[in-house]
N, C-alpha and C positions, 0 to 999 in steps of 0.2 A: 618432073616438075609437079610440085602440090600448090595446086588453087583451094581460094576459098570459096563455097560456095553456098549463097542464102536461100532457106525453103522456110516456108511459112506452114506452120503449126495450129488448123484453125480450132480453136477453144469455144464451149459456150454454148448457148440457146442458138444463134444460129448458123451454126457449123457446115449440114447438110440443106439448104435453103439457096434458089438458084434465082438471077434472077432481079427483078424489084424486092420480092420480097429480101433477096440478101443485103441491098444493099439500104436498105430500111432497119437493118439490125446493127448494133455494137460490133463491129473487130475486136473481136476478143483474141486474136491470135497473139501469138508472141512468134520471132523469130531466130532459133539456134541456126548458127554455123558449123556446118560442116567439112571437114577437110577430105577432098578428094584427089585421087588420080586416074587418068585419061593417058590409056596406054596410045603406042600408034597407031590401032586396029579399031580405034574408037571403044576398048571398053574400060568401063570406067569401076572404078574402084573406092567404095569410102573408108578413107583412112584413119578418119579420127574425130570427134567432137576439135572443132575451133579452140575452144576454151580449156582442152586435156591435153593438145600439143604439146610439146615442153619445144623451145627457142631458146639453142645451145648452140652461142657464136654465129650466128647467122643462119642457123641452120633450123630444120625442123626436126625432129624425131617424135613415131606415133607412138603416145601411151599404149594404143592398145594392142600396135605389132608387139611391143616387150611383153606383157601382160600374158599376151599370146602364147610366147615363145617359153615365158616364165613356167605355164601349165603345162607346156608340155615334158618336162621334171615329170619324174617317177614319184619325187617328194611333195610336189609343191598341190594341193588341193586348190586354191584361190590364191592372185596375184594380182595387186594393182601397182601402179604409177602414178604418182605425181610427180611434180616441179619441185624442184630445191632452188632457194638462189644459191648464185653463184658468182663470187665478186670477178672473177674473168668473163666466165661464158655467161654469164644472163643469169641462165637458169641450167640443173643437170639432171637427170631421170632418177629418182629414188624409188625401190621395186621395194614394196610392203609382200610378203610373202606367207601364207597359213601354208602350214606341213600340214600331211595328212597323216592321222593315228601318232604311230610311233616314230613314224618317221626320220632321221636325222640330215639334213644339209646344212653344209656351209655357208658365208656368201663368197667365196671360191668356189664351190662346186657349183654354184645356182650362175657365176659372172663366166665359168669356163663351159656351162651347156646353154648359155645365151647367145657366147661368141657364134654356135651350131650357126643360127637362124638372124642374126641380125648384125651389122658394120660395129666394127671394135668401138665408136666413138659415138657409139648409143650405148655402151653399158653403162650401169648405172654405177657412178662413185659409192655411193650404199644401199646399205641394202639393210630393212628392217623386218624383225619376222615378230606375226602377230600371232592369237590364236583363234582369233577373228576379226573380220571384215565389217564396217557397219552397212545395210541395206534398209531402204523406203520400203513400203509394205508394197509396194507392188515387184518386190527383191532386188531393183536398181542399185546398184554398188551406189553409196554416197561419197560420193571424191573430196565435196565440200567439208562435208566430216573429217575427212582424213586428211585435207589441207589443213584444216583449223589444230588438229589433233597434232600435227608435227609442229605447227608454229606457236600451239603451245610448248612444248616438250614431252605430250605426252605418248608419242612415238618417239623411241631415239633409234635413229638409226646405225649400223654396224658397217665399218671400211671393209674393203676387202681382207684376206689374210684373220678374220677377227670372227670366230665361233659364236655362234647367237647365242643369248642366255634365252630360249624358250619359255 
């Protein structure tokens, strides 16, 4: 079972301030969602930003278990996930993948050493390979980037059975 679960992020002048004086300053926080699980031994596990989940059919699947799973390829340097829609399931997992050097894979070979580490109904229907990833200068993958970048076109992605053009 994945809960969500809210922490607050405090920002600002005064962040570290305890107290009257704290609550004499602006809340500068903002607050991201985080998706966790809570095995039955009480330990708990973060599975995912809230907003990087993909919700397919009812279901959840973590960006970054794929991502995960995606590096551990011999081929694969850097891997992310986002959301497709998807006129059935909502949304479907599309895995953007950088090879490393010379690398060569499929998205056959990348969707057949996926099945290894994760439930057949988290692959991702495609599969795009870049030759880079964009990241915020403090090297944060930019997901927003690469949402915008697919819903322009300027990611296309690749079905299974279908050789990337690198």
């Amino acid at each position: 079972m994945i809960e969500r679960l809210q922490r607050r992020v405090e920002l600002g002048e005064g962040a570290f301030l305890t107290g009257p004086q704290r609550s004499a300053t602006k809340d500068a926080g903002c607050e991201p969602a985080i998706s966790r699980l809570i095995d039955p031994d009480n330990t708990l596990h973060i599975v995912d930003r809230a907003k990087d989940v993909i919700k397919s059919g009812g279901e959840w699947i973590s960006s970054q278990a794929l991502e995960e799973a995606a590096m551990r390829h011999p081929a694969v340097r850097e891997a992310a996930v986002v959301a497709m829609q998807h006129p059935r399931w909502q949304e479907r997992p599309l895995l953007i993948a950088v090879l490393t050097g010379s690398a060569t894979a499929t998205a056959d070979d990348l969707r057949s050493h996926l099945l290894r580490f994760v439930p057949k109904w988290w692959l991702p229907d495609a599969i795009a390979f870049a030759t880079e990833l964009p990241h915020g200068p403090t090297g944060k993958l930019q997901k927003d980037e690469l949402r915008r970048r697919v819903a322009e076109g300027m990611i296309v992605p690749v079905t299974a059975s279908t050789t990337p053009g690198c």
